[in-house]
C-alpha angles and dihedrals in degrees: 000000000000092000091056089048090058095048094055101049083045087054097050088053093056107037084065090057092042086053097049093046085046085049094037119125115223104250117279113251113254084229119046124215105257085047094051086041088055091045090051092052102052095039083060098055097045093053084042086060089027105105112254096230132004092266079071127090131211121234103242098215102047081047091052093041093047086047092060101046086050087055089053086062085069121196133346122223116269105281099013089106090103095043085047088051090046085059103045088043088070093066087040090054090044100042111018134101117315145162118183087179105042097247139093140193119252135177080254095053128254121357114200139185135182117234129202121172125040123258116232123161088264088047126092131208129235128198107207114196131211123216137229139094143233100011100341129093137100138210086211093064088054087047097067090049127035112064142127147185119280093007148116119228121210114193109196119202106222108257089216118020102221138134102295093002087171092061098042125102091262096042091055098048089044096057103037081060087058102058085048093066106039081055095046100020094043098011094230126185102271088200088063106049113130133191120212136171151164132210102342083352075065099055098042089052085053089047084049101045086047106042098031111031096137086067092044128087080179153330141222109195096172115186098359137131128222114228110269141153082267117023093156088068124106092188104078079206096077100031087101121189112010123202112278124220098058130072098034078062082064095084100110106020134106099235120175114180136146145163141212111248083217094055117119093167092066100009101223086231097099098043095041077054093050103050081052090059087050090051092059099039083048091055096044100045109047118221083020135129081352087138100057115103128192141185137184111198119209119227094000113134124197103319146076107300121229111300097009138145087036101060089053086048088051095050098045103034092084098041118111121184120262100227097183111043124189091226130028132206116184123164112188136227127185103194118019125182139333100018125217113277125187095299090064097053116109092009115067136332136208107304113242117231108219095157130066110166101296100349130089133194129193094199124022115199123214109261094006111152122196131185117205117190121182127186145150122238117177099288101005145085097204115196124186126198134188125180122178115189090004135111106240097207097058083069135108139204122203137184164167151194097262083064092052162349100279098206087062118096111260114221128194121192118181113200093342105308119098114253100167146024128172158082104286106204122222114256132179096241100061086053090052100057106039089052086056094045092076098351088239123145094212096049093051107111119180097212135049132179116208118223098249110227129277143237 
C-alpha cells in the first residue's frame, strides 16, 4: 500500500510538468520578423553600393547616408549578435564579392588565379604565392606546392609582374579580394585561411603574416626576404634597417618560415634578422610570438630543404586563428614597399589598415605602435591601451560576447588612467560595420566603445 501511495503522489507531481512541456510555446526570437525584414533590407542595399573588390571605392555619401539609417535601428537584445549576422549574411551571400570564373576586373585589367579543391564552412582556404620577379613568375608554379587537407587552394598570377608584386599596392589589394570571395563565393572557414609562399611567393606571405594577421590562421614564406636597407645581404649583421610595421604584428600568429644559408636569389640575411627580432620580442612579452617557427639550412640554395615543404604543412595544418586575442601588437606603416610608381597613379594607392583583431583605428599614423591588453578580474572587463605617435582618440574598441561576460562592467584604461567605464549595449550598427569590415562571420562584435578625447 505504501508502494501505490508513492506512486500516486509521484504521479500528481509529474502530470503538472507533462502539462506545462505539452502547453509550452516554443521560445520567442530574439529578433522578430519586421525588425529582421528592416535589417535585410538595409543590409541589401549596403553590399549592392559596397564596392565588389578593394580596387573599388565606396561612394562616401551613399555610405554616410546608409550608416545613419543602421544607427536609427537602435540596439539588439543581449546575444542576438549571431542571429543578426545570419540575417545580414544573406545579402552578403547574394550581393557580395564573387567570381565564378576566377577572374576580376581591376584598373590594371583582368586579375586570375587558378583553384583546386572545393570551399565548404569546415574547409579552409589556402593562398598559395609564385614566385619571380620583373616580368617572370607564374600561378602554375604555386599550384603543384601549396595544399592541404580539407582546403581549398587559391593561386593568384601576379597582376603586374614587379620586384615584390605581392607587397605592392596592387599585390595586396589583390589578395585581400581574394580572401572576400573564398568567405562569401565558397564559403570557406575564416578562421582557417593560410598564406604560403616560395621565392617572391616568400617574401608576399611574410608581407601578408605581418600586415594582415587578424585574417591569418597561419602562414609558410619559404625563401623570402623581408624589405630592408640592404635585402641582397646573407650576414643579418649588415642588413641594416629593416621595414617597420610587420613582424611586431606576429604576436599571435602561427608563422613557419625558413631559408637556405646558400641561397643568392633571397640572401638568408633579412629572415636570420628577423627571427632575431622575434626572439627579443618573444623574451620581453610572455605568451607572445610562441607560434613562429624559423630555420636556417647549411649548406641549402635556392630551393625547398629536405623535407620541406611537408614539415611546414604538419605544423600549420591544425592551426586555427585566434580571432580574439587577449593581447594585441600592431606597429603601423603607412607606405610599405615597394611603393606605388607611375603605373599606380590613377588606378589604385596604397590601401589604409584601419583594422587589427578588435581594435580600430581612424587614422593610423606612420610608425605608431600600440599595445591592447585585455583581461577579466571578479566584476570587470579591463582594457589597456597604449598609443605612441597616434591620436587615442582615433581608436575603437570593439566586442562581443565570446570576449566576456557582458553584464560585467567594462574598464579602459589608456596608458594607466582610467577613460571609460561602463556597460556598452549591443546595437545593429556596430554589427553592420565590422562584418563589412572583413566580411568575416567570427570578427563581427555588436558593441564599441570610442576612446573620449584627451587633455
Amino acid at each position: 500500500m505504501l508502494t501505490a501511495l508513492r506512486a500516486a503522489l509521484l504521479l500528481l507531481l509529474l502530470l503538472p510538468a507533462a502539462s506545462l512541456r505539452a502547453d509550452a510555446k516554443p521560445a520567442r526570437s530574439a529578433i522578430g520578423k519586421a525588425e529582421a525584414k528592416k535589417m535585410l533590407a538595409l543590409a541589401t542595399r549596403w553590399m549592392k553600393a559596397r564596392p565588389k573588390t578593394h580596387f573599388g571605392r565606396w561612394d562616401l555619401a551613399t555610405r554616410k547616408k546608409l550608416l545613419v539609417e543602421a544607427a536609427a535601428l537602435g540596439d539588439v537584445p543581449e546575444g542576438a549578435r549571431k542571429q543578426v549576422v545570419d540575417i545580414l549574411w544573406k545579402a552578403v551571400k547574394k550581393h557580395g564579392p564573387r567570381a565564378p570564373k576566377n577572374e576580376i576586373q581591376t584598373p590594371y585589367g583582368r586579375a586570375w588565379w587558378l583553384k583546386s579543391g572545393t570551399g565548404g564552412k569546415k574547409n579552409g582556404l589556402i593562398l598559395g604565392l609564385h614566385g619571380g620577379g620583373v616580368g617572370a613568375g607564374s600561378a602554375s608554379e604555386a599550384s603543384g606546392k601549396w595544399k592541404l587537407p580539407k582546403t581549398m587552394s587559391m593561386y593568384p598570377q601576379g597582376i603586374r609582374l614587379v620586384h615584390d608584386t605581392w607587397n605592392s599596392v596592387h599585390g595586396e589589394r589583390f589578395l585581400l579580394t581574394m580572401i572576400e570571395i573564398g568567405k562569401v563565393q565558397y564559403d570557406i572557414d575564416p578562421d582557417r585561411v593560410f598564406s604560403m609562399g616560395f621565392s617572391m611567393g616568400g617574401t608576399g606571405s611574410m608581407f601578408m603574416a605581418g600586415r594582415h594577421p587578424d585574417l591569418l590562421a597561419a602562414a609558410i614564406p619559404a625563401h623570402g626576404v623581408v624589405p630592408a636597407d640592404k635585402v641582397k645581404e646573407p650576414d643579418p649583421d649588415k642588413v641594416g634597417r629593416m621595414e617597420h610595421g610587420l613582424v611586431p604584428n606576429m604576436r599571435n600568429l602561427a608563422v613557419y618560415f625558413y631559408t637556405g644559408e646558400n641561397d643568392v636569389n633571397c640572401e638568408p640575411g633579412t629572415f636570420i634578422k628577423a627571427w632575431r627580432q622575434i626572439q627579443e620580442l618573444r623574451k620581453a612579452d610572455a605568451g607572445g610570438y610562441d607560434l613562429v617557427r624559423f630555420k636556417s639550412h647549411p649548406g641549402i640554395a635556392h630551393t625547398f630543404p629536405p623535407g620541406e615543404p611537408t614539415k611546414g604543412y604538419k605544423y600549420v595544418r591544425d592551426q586555427r586563428r585566434n580571432a580574439l586575442p587577449t593581447k594585441i601588437v600592431w606597429e603601423y606603416n603607412n607606405a610599405p614597399w615597394p611603393p606605388g610608381d607611375n603605373e599606380d597613379e590613377d588606378k589604385a594607392s596604397r590601401r589604409i589598415k584601419r583594422w587589427m583583431y578588435w581594435l580600430r583605428c581612424e587614422r593610423p599614423e606612420d610608425r605608431m605602435l600600440v599595445t591592447a591588453k585585455r583581461k577579466d578580474t571578479e566584476g570587470e572587463h579591463v582594457i589597456d591601451l597604449d598609443v605612441t605617435i597616434a591620436f587615442p582618440e582615433d581608436f575603437t574598441i570593439f566586442l562581443n560576447d565570446d570576449m566576456y561576460d557582458t553584464t560585467k562592467e567594462v574598464v579602459v584604461r589608456l596608458d594607466g588612467k582610467e577613460v571609460y567605464r561602463g556597460r556598452p549595449k549591443p546595437d545593429f550598427a556596430t554589427i553592420l560595420e565590422s562584418l563589412d569590415a572583413k566580411l568575416d562571420r567570427t570578427l563581427t562584435f555588436d558593441r564599441r566603445i570610442k576612446i573620449p578625447e584627451q587633455d
